[in-house]
N, C-alpha and C positions, 0 to 999 in steps of 0.2 A: 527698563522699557520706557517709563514715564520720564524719567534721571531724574527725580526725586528722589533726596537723600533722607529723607524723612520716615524712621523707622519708629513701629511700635512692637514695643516688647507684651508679648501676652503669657501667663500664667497658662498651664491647662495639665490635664491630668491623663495619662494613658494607661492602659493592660497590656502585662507582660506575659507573654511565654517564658517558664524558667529553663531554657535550653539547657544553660551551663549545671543546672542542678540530672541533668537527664542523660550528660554528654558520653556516660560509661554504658548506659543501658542500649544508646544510639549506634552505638559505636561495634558493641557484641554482636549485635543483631545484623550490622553493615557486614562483619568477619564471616556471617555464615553465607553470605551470599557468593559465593564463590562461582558460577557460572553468569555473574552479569556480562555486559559489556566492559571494555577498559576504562572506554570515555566515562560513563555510569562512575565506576568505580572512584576511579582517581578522583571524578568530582566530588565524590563523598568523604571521602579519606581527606581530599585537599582541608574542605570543611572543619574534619574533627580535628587536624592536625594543630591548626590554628588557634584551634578550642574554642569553644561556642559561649556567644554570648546570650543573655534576654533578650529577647527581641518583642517591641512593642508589636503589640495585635489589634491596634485600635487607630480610626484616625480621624481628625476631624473632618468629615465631606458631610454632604448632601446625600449624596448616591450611596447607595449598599445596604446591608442588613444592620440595621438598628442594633445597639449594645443594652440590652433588657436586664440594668441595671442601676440602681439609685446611685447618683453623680455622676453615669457617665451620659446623661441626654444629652442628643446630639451629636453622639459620637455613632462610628458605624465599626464594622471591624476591615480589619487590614485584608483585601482581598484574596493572597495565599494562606494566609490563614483558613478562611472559608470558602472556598472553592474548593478544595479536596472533600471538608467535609458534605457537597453538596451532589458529590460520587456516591453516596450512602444516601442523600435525599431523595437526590433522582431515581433512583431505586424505589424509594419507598411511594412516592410517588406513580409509578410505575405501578407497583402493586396496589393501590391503592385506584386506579383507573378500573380493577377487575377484583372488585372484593370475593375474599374466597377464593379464587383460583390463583393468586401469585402471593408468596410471602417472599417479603423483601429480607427478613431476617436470615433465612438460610444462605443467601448471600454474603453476608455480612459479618454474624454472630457466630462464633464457636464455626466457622464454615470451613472444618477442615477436608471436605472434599470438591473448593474449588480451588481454580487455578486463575491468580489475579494477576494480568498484566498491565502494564502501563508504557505508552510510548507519548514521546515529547521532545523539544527540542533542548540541547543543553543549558538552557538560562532556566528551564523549569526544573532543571535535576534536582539542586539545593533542597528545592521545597517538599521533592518528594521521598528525598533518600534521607534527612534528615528532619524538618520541620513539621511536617504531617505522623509521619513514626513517633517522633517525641510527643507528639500531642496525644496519639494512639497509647504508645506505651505508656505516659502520666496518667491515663486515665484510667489505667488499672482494671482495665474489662477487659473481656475475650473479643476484641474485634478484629477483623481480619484485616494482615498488615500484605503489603502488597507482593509478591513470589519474584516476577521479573520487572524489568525499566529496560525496554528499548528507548536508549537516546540516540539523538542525532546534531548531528555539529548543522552549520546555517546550510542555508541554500540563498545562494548571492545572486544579483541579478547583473548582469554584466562585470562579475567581481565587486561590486559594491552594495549597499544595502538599497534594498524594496522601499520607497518611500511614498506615503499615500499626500503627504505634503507637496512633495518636490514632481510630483506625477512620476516616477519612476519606478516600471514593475506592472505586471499584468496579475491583476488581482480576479479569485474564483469568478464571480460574476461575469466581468469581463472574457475571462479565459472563455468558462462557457458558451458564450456568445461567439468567440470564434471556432470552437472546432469539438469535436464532440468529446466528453469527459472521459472514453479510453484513451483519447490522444496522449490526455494531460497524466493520466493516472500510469501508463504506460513508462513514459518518460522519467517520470518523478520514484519509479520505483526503480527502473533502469539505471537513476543518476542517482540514487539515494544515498545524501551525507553522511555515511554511517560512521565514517573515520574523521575524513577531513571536510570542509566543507567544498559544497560543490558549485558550480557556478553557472546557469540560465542564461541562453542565448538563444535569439528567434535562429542562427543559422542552425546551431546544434542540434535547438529542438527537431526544425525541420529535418534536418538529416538521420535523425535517430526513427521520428517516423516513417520518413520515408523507404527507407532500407530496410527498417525491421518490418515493420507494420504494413507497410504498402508491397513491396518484393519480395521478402522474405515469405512473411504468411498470408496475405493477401491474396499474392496473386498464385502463391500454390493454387488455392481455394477456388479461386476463379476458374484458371486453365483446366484442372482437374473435371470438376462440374460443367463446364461448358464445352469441352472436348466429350464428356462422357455422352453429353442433352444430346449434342447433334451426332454420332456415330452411334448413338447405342439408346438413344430416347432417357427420358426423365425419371430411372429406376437404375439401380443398380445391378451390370450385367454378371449373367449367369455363363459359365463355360471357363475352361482352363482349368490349371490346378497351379497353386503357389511351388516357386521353387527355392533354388539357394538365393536369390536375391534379395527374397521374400521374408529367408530366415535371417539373413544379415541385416534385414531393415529390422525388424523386430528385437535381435539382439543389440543394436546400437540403441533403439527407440527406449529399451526398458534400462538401459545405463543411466541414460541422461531421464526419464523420467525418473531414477530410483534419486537421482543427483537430487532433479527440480525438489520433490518431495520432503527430501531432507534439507535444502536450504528454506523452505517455506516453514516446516516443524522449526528451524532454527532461526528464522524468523530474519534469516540473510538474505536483504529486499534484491541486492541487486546480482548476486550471486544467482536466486532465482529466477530474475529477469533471464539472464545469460544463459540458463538451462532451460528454461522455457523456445526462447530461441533458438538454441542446438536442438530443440524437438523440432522445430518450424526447417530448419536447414538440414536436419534429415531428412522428411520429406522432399526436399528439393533436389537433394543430390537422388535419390531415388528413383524419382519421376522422370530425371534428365537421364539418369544412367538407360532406364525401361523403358526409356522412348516410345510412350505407344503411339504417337501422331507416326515412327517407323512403321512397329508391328502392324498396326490394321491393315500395311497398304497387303499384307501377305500371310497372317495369324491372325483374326479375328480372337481366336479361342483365347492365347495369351493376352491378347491383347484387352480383354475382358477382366482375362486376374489381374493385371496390375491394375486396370481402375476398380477394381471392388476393393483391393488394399487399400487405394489412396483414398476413396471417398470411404472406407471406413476408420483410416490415420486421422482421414478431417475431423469425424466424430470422435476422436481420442482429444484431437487440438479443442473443441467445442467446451471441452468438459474442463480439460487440464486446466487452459486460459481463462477461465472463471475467477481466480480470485484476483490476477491481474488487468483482464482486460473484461470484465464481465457483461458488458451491455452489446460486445459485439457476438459475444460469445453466446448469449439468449438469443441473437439474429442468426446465428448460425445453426442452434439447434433447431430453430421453427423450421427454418430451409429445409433442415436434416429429417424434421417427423422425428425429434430425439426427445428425452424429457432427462435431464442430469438424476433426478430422483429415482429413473425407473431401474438402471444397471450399477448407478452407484459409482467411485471411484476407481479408473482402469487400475487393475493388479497385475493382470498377465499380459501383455501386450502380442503374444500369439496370439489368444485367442479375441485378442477386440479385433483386430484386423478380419476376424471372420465375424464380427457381430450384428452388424447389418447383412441378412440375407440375399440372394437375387431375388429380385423383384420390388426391393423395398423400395418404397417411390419416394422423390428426393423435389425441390426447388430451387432454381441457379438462380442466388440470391445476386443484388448489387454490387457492383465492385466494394468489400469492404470498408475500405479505406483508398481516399483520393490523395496525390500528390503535394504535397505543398511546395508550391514555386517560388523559385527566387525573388520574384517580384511581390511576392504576399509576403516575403519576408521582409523585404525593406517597406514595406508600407505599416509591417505591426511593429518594426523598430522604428520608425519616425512618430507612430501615434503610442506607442507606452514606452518613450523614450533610451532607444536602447541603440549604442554606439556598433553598428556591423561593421564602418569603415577600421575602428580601433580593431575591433573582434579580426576583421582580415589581417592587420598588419602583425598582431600577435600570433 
């Protein structure tokens, strides 16, 4: 930087982790993990294969936790190194906020009745499926080693990397600022790098809301509830009896929710986007098939059952979309007069379709979700630097 060629050599002393004395014990314990990921996996294997070296745990900086040791003042430790252990502080901390009522140790010690996950992107795996472990296992105590590693490969932004130097990339804050945090949370579990890495685009984005989010389940939600306000007032109507359409809704609906459920247990992000969505587009085909803006012109009665199905579908979407899209999904159960706590997780999907009764009074919330236009796309690719002319030609 300066082109000064004027080097000094300094003397100085660091601490080592004995990896390579640990590398059999790391190694067994990686063998029994047999339900990881692949990426997870291979990156740990790649590790041992190599064979492990010592790796200094100390460095010279300013910043960080002090090394509370004679000769090494001034030294701090090497950040992976301590940062895992600070999964166990934070904890203790935690418990330490509510004396007496939280022990951090059953978390931790001997805690063979939890279940310890960790997710990260694949440049943190090393530390966690090998360097952290060995520190755990050298230290010859019962402390708890971690059960899963959801990793993930990058998320690129126009195909190339997020850079807070180069202004390239819409960073949380940011993002916040433009649109609401389902938007972002939505999307990113929708596109989730689980394999390969995936790649951020303002057109993409847009289109994944808008279709999913905005069409898809949105405006179910909307037509539903506002066809119901003005033909039959702000309760859920009474009259009709459910038939085979009723039951084929219901039988498709508990497929795909048996699906959502088990990619969410398996912690397959985007997998349960996709079945979360086949919930939202069942619904849809539903509603179009039972036509009731038809029926009422000539069956009121029918035309009654199919909206007590759907605004009671919406209260299954209310509950389901929770860990995905959760802040819309809290606006939707206020509308609904629903409380997630009070019926708990749908199991039977016959019978939530009848779980709201007639009468039960409802509120036609907001359009949930608004549009994003083409023109707001090229205006947040010119201010966080993102190439749409390239992104077309590709």
């Amino acid at each position: 930087i300066s082109g000064s060629r004027n080097l000094e050599v300094r003397q100085t002393k660091h601490l080592f982790l004995k990896l390579g004395a640990l590398s059999d014990r790391v190694e067994a314990w990686v063998d029994t993990k047999t339900d990881w990921p692949l990426l997870v996996k291979s990156i740990a294997k790649g590790w041992l294969k190599e064979g492990l070296h010592d790796r200094c745990i100390t460095r010279d900086l300013h910043w960080g936790v002090p090394v509370d040791r004679p000769g090494f003042e001034g030294k701090v430790f090497y950040v992976w190194f301590d940062a895992p252990i600070e999964y166990i502080g934070a904890t203790k901390e935690w418990a330490d906020a509510a004396p007496g009522e939280r022990d951090w140790r059953r978390w931790w010690y001997a805690a063979d009745d939890v279940r310890y996950v960790e997710f990260m992107a694949k440049d943190n795996v090393p530390f966690h499926t090998v360097s952290f472990p060995a520190t755990i296992l050298g230290a010859g105590e019962d402390w708890k080693l971690v059960d899963y590693i959801k990793g993930f490969s990058w998320l690129t932004f126009y195909g190339g990397k997020f850079s807070t130097s180069q202004k390239r990339g819409i960073f949380l804050d940011q993002a916040l600022a433009e649109y609401p945090a389902d938007y972002w949370r939505y999307w990113l579990v929708a596109n989730a790098p689980e394999t390969d890495d995936s790649s951020f685009t303002f057109s993409g984005f847009a289109g994944v809301c808008n279709k999913d989010l905005a069409d898809t389940f949105g405006n179910f939600v909307n037509r539903v509830l506002r066809f119901c306000s003005a033909r039959f007032g702000d309760a859920v109507p009474a009259g009709g009896e459910f038939g085979p359409a009723e039951t084929e809704l219901a039988a498709g609906l508990q497929a795909a929710l048996d699906r959502y459920i088990g990619a969410l247990a398996e912690m397959q992000l985007r997998r349960a986007a996709a079945e979360l969505k086949e919930l939202w587009t069942l619904g849809n085909v539903y509603i179009d098939r039972a036509a009731p803006w038809t029926t009422i012109k000539n069956d009121r009665e029918r035309t009654a059952a199919i909206l007590r199905a759907a605004i009671n579908l919406i209260r299954v979407y209310a509950i389901v979309g929770a860990p995905i899209i959760p802040d819309t999904c809290a606006r939707l159960r206020a509308s609904l007069g629903v409380e997630i706590g009070a019926t708990g997780w749908p199991q039977d999907i016959a019978a939530e379709l009848r779980a709201l009764p007639p009468g039960h009074r409802f509120e036609v919330p907001p359009p949930l979700f608004k549009k994003i236009l083409p023109e707001e796309v090229a205006d947040l690719a010119r201010r966080y630097g993102g190439d749409e002319t390239a992104e077309a030609a590709a």
